[in-house]
N, C-alpha and C positions, 0 to 999 in steps of 0.2 A: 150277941154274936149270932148270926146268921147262920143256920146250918143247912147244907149241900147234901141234895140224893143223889148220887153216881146211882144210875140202873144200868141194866145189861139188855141188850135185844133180846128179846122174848122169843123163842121160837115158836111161831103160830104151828100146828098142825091143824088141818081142817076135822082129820078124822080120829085126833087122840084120843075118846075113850071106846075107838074099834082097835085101838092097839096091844098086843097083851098086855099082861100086868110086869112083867120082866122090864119091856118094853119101856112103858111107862116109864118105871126107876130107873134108866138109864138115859132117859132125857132128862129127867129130872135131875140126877147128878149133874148128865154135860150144861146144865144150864145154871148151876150151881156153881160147878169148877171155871165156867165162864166170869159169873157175877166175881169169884174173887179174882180173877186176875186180872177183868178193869178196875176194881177197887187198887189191887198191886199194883200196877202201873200207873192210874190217876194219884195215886197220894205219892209216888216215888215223885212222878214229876211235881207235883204240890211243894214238895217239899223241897226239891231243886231250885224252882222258882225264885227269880232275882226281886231283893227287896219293894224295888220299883215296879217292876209285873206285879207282886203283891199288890201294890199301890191301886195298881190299876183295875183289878178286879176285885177290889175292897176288901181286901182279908189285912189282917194283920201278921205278921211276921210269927208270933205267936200262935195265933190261931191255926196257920198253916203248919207250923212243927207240930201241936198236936193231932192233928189232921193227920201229917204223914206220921206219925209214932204209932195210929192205930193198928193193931195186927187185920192183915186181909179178909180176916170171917168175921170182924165186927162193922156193924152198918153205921 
């Protein structure tokens, strides 16, 4: 079985470690709280997905319910 990385856009900053340290941790959260809610959204719709969509992007029906069963903070 093939397994899929759903990433989240990266927030480049040019000047992050002139940022404080407060700072810092709170991009890193928003960048975190980002990653799971395309995880949330991608495995919801995965999991919606009509057997034939399945088809077509080579998952199985199976694979896909476990896929969408996963909780949003695991990768």
């Amino acid at each position: 079985m093939a397994r899929s990385h759903m990433t989240a856009p990266t927030l480049i900053l040019s000047n992050a470690r002139a940022l404080p340290p407060v700072s810092r941790l709170i991009v890193s959260l928003a960048q975190t709280v980002l990653t799971w809610d395309l995880r949330r959204h991608g495995r919801r719709a995965l999991r919606d997905l009509d057997p034939h969509l399945l088809r077509d992007i080579g998952l199985s029906e199976q694979s896909a319910a476990e896929e969408g069963a996963k909780a949003f903070w695991r990768a």
